[in-house]
C-alpha positions in Angstrom: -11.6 -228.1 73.0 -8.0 -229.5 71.4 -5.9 -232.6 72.1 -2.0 -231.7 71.7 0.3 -233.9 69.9 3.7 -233.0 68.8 5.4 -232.1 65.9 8.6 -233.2 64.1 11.5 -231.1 64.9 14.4 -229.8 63.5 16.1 -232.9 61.7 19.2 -234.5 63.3 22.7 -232.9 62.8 21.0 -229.2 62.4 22.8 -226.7 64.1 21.5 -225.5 68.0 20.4 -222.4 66.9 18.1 -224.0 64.3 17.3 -227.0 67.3 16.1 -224.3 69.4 14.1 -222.4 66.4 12.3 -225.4 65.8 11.4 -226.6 69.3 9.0 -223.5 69.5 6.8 -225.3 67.4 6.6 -228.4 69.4 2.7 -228.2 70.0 0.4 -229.3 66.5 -3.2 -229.3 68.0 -5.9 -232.3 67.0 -9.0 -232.6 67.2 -10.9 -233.8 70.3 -14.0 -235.2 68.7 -17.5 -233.9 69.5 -20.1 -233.4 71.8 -22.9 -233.2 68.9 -25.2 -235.9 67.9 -25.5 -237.3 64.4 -28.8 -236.0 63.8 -27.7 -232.7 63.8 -25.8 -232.8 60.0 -28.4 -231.1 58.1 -27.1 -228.6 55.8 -28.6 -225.6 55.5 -30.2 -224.7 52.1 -28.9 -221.5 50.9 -30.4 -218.6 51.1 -32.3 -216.9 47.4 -30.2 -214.9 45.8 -30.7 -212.0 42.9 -29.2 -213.1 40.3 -26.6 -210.5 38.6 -26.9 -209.0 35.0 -24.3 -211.2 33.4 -25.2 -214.4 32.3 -23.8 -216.8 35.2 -26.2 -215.6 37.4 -22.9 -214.1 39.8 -21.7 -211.1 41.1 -18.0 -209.5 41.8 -19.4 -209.4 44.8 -16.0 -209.2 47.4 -12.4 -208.8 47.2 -10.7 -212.0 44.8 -14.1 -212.8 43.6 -15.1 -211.7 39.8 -18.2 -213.2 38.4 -16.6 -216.0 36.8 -13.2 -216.9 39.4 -12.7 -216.7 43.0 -9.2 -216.2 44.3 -7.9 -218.5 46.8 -4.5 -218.2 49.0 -2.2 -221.3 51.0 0.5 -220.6 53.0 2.7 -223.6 53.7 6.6 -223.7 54.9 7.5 -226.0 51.6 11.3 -225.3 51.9 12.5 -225.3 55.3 15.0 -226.5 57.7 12.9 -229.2 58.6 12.8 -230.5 54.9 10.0 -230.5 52.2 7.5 -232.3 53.5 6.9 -232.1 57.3 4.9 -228.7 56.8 3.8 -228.7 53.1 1.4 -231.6 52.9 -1.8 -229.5 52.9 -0.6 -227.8 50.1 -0.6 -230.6 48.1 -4.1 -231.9 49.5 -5.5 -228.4 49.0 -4.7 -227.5 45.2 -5.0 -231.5 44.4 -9.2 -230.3 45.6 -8.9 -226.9 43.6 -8.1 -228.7 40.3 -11.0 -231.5 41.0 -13.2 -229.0 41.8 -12.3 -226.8 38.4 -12.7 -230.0 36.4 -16.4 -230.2 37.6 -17.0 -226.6 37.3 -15.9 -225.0 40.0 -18.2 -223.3 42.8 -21.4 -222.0 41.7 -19.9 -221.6 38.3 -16.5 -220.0 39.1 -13.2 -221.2 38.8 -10.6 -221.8 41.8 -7.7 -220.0 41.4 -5.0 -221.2 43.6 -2.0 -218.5 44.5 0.5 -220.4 46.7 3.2 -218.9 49.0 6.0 -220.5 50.5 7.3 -219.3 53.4 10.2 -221.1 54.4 9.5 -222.0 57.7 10.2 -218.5 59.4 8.1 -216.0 60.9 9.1 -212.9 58.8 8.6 -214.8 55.7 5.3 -216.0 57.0 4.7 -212.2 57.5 5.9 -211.6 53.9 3.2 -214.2 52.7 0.4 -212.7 54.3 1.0 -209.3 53.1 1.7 -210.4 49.6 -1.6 -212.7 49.5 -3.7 -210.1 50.7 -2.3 -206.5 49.4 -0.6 -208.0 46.4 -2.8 -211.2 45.0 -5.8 -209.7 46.7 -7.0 -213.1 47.9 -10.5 -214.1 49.1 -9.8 -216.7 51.6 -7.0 -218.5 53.1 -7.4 -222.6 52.8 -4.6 -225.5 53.3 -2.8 -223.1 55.2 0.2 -224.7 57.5 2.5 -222.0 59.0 5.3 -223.2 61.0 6.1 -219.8 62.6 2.1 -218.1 61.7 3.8 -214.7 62.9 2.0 -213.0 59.8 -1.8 -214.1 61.7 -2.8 -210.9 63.5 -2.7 -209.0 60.0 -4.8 -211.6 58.3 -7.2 -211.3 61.3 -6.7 -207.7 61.1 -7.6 -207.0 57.3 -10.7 -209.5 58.0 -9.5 -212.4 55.9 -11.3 -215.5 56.7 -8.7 -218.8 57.5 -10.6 -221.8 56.6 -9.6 -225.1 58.3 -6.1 -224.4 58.8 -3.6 -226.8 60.7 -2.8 -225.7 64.4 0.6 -225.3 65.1 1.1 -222.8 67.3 -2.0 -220.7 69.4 -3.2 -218.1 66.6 -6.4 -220.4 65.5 -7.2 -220.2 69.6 -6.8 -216.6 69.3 -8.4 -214.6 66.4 -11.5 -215.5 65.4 -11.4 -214.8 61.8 -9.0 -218.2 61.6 -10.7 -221.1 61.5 -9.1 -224.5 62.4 -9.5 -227.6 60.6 -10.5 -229.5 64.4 -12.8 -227.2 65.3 -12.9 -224.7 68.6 -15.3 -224.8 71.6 -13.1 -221.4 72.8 -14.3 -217.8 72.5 -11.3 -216.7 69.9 -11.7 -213.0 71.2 -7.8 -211.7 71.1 -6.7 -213.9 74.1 -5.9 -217.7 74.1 -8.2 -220.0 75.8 -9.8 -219.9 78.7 -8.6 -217.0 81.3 -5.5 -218.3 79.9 -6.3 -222.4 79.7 -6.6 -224.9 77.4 -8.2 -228.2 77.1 -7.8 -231.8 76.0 -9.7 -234.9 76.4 -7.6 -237.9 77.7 -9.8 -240.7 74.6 -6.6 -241.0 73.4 -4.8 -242.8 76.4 -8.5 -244.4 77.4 -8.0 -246.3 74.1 -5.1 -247.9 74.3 -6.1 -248.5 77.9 -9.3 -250.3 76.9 -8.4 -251.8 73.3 -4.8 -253.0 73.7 -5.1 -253.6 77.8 -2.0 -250.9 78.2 -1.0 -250.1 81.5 2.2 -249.1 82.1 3.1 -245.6 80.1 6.5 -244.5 78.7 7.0 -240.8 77.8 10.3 -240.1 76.3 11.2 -236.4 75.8 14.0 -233.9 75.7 15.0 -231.5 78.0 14.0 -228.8 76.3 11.0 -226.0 77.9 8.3 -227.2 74.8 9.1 -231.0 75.1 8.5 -230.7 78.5 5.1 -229.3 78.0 3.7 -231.2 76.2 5.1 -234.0 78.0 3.9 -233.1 81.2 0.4 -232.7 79.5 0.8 -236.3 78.2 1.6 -237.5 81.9 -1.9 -235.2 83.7 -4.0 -237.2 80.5 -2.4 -240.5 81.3 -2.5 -240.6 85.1 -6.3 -239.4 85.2 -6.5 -242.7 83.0 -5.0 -244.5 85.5 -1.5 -245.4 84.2 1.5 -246.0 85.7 3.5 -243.4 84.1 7.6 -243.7 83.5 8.9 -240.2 82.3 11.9 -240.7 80.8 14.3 -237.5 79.6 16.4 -237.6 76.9 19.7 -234.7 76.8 19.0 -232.9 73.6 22.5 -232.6 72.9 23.8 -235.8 74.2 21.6 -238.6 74.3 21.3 -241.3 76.1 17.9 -243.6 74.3 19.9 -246.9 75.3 19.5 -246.0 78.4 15.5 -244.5 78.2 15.0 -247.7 76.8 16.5 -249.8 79.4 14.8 -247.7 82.2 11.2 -248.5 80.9 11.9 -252.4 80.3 13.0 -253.2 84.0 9.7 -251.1 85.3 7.3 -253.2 82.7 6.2 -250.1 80.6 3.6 -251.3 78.0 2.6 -248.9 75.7 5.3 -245.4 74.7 4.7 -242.0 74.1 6.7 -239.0 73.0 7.5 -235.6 72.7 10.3 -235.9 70.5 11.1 -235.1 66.7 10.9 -237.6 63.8 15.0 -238.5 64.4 14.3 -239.0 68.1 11.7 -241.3 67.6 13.9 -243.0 65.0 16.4 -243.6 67.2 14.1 -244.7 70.2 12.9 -247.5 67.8 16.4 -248.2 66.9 17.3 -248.7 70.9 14.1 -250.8 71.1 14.8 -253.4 69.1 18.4 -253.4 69.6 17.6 -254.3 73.2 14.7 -256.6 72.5 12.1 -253.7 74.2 8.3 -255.0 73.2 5.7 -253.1 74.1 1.9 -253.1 72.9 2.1 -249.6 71.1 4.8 -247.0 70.3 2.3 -244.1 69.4 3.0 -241.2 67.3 1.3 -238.1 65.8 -1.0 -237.5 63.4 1.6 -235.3 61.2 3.5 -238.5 61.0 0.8 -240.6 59.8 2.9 -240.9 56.4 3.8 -243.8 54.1 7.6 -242.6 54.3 7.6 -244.4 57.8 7.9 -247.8 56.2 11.4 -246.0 54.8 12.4 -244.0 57.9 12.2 -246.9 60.2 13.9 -249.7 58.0 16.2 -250.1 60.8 13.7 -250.6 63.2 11.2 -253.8 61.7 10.0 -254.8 65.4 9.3 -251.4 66.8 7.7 -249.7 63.2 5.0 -252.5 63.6 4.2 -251.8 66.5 3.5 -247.9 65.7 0.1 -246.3 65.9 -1.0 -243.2 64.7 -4.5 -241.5 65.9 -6.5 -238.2 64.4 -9.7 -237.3 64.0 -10.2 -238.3 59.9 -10.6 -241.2 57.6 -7.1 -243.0 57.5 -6.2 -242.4 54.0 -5.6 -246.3 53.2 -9.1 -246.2 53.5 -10.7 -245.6 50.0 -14.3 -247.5 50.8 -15.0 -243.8 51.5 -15.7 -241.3 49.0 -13.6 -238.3 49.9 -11.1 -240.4 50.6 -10.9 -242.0 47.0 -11.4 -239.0 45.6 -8.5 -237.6 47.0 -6.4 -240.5 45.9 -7.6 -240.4 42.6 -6.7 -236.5 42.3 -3.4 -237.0 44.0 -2.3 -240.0 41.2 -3.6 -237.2 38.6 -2.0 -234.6 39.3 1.2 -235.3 41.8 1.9 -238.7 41.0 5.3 -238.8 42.4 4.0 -237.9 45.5 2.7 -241.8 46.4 5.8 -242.2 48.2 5.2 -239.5 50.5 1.3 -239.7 51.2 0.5 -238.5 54.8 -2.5 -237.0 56.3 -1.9 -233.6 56.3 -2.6 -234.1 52.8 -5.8 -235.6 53.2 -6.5 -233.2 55.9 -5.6 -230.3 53.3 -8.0 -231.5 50.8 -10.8 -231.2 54.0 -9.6 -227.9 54.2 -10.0 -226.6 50.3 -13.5 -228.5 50.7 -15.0 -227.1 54.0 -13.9 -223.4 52.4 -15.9 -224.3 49.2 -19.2 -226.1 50.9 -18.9 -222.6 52.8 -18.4 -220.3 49.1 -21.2 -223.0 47.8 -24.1 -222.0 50.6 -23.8 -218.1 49.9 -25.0 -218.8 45.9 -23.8 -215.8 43.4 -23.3 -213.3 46.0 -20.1 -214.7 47.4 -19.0 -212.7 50.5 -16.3 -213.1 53.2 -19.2 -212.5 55.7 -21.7 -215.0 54.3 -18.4 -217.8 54.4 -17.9 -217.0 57.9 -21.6 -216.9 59.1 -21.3 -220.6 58.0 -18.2 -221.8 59.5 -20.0 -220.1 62.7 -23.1 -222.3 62.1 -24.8 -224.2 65.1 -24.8 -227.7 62.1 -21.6 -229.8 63.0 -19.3 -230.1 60.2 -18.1 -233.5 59.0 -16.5 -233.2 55.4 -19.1 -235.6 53.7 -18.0 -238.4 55.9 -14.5 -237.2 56.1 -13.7 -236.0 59.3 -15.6 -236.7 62.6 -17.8 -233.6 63.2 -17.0 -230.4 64.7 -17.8 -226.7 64.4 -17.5 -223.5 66.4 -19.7 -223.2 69.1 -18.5 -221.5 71.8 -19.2 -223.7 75.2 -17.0 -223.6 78.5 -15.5 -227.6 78.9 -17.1 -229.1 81.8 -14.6 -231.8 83.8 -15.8 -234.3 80.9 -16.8 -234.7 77.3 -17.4 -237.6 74.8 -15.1 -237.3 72.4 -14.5 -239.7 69.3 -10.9 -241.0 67.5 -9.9 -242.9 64.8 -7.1 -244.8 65.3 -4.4 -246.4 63.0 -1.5 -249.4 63.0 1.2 -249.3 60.4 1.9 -253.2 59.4 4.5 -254.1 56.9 2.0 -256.7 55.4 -0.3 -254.0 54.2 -1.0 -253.1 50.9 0.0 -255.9 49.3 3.6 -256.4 51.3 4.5 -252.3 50.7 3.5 -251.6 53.5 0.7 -249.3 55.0 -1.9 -248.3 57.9 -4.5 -250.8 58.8 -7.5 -249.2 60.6 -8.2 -250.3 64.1 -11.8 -249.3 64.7 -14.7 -250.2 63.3 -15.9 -246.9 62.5 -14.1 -243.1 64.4 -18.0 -241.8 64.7 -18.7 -244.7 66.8 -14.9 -245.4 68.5 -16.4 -242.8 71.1 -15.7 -242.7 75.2 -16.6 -240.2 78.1 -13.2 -238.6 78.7 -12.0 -236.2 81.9 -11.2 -232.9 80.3 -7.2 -232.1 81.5 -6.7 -228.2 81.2 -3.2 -227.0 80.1 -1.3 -223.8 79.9 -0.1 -223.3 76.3 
């Protein structure tokens, strides 16, 4: 099961044809929390193993894997028209693991070795990537991978390379079942999408701002444009089976009109705004909302824009940017009482300390990826195997990242017409971190911030 949320876009001022290139990507998928209890986290103690004649005990047992090193491959879209960082953040999160992990050792005594490919936001370069990773570098595994355009997919499933916890973007992690997203899939990943076709998401999302906030009355601003109108239709099915009152409110891609969005949803009382828009629209919706006084409860974005460039991006915008939340299915990455999450802040500062700045979640969420790949390397001992990595992603244990993520795993299992899903949820406040700026959690705890959900099914 996924919950959609959208993606930045191309940035304002590209030209149409790029505008139209990027709207393809509109859908990034979330997690939906799980139906799993807590007691079920036990990990499973690896099999024995024989050990192997040289001294480490290991074997060169699979492709990329020598007694001593196992070769690792990302795939992010670091130079792009949509800038450096809107789909490059795992990258950082990933290798910022790697070079931890090597520092303590490695897995089972061997040494990550990271080869990174860029490919620049388009599908043929993503293609390019995926044959060079796996016919050239002669990877083991795929990790931190965000693909923009993940054209090159069916080879990787094709040449039986396993995908661990990548970011959904497009369909291709509900498709091939040798990818393996980082939220987790209740779907049957056989060669077709879904469910004879279908999707579904969980409506916790809206029920939360419903019950925590009192919201109400819904805004969803979006542009005329086939994939904004998706996923903006989706957001209206979750919010009316919540209850809302729901204003949908279309913005003319190529002439815009936000004053007027804006004015629309103050006379009819809307309390609480979502989008389907890029991170320039949503710019310019906070712009029009304080320049015409517009308070509401909660202007809520995306999970991809759970970044500490907002306090930058929305400088114009004081009234509205304090009022943004962001929600997602990990730790917020303010929140270093946790141990993954401190870790990853320490490794960041070490190693891409000019990257504080530009801290997100999708970096956070990379470094979950580079770890779920190696607990799964860790359980098969010296004989490291594709196969054995695989037969523990498909496990029946839940997932949770040692505390980072809420837990999730691979089970397939039909959605009934409701599940109990889990969030965390996040407010950005200009009085955080000592008056920089940051995201405050608003839950106690995202295992526990849990509610009995309808399920709304979707065509992708």
């Amino acid at each position: 099961m996924r919950r959609l949320s959208p993606v930045a876009w191309a940035p304002t001022g590209a030209p149409m044809g790029a505008l139209v290139a990027a709207l393809s990507a509109v859908l990034v998928l979330a997690a939906c929390g799980t139906r799993l209890p807590d007691s079920a986290f036990a990990t499973p103690t690896p099999a024995p193993q024989t050990p192997g004649s040289d001294g480490s005990g290991n074997f060169a047992s699979d492709t990329g894997v020598t007694a001593n090193t196992v070769k690792v491959g990302v795939i992010v879209s670091k130079t792009s028209a949509l800038g450096p960082y809107t789909f490059s953040g795992s990258y950082y999160g990933a290798t910022a693991f790697f070079d931890e992990l090597n520092r303590s050792g490695g897995v089972h005594g061997r040494k990550v070795t990271v080869d990174f490919c860029d490919d620049e936001g388009t599908g043929a370069g993503n293609v390019d990537c995926a044959h060079k990773l796996i016919d050239q570098d002669k990877v083991f595994a795929l990790a931190g991978v965000t693909a923009f355009q993940y054209d090159g997919a069916g080879y990787v499933q094709s040449k039986g390379m396993p995908d661990i916890a990548g970011q959904p973007i497009g369909n291709e992690y509900d498709q091939y079942h040798h990818l393996w997203n980082l939220y987790g899939s209740d779907e049957p990943r056989d060669g077709t999408i879904g469910w004879d076709g279908k999707l579904y998401g969980g409506t916790e999302v809206y029920r939360w701002f419903k019950e925590r906030v009192s919201a109400r009355r819904a805004g969803v601003v979006f542009y005329n444009v086939a994939p904004s109108q998706r996923f903006a239709q989706y957001q209206e099915l979750g919010l009316r089976a919540e209850g809302y009152d729901v204003r949908m409110e279309q913005i003319n891609l190529g002439l815009s009109n936000f004053d007027g969005a804006v004015a629309d949803m103050s006379a009819h009382g809307v309390d609480v705004v979502f989008d389907a828009l890029d991170e320039g629209g949503n710019v310019r919706l906070c712009q029009a909302m304080d320049a015409h006084d517009f308070a509401v409860k909660a202007k809520v974005t995306t999970t991809q824009s759970w970044s500490q460039r907002i306090g930058g991006t929305y400088a114009n915008a004081p009234k509205c940017r304090n009022t943004i939340y962001a929600t997602g299915n990990t730790r917020n990455y303010a929140d270093q009482q946790y141990e993954q999450v401190a870790k990853f802040r320490a490794a960041m500062s070490r190693l891409y300390p000019d990257q504080g700045p530009n801290l997100n979640m999708w970096m956070l969420e990379g470094w979950a990826s580079a770890l779920w790949l190696t607990d799964a390397m860790a359980s098969c001992g010296p004989r490291l195997t594709r196969g054995c990595v695989e037969t523990y992603m498909a496990r029946k244990e839940p997932y949770d990242g040692h505390g980072l993520l809420t837990p999730r795993g691979f089970i397939v299992n039909h959605p009934g017409p409701t599940s109990n899903n889990c969030l965390n949820v996040a407010q950005w406040q200009d009085s955080a971190e000592g008056g920089k700026g940051g995201w405050v959690t608003r839950v106690k705890d995202m295992n526990t911030e849990c509610f009995d959900v309808p399920e709304v099914s979707y065509t992708p």
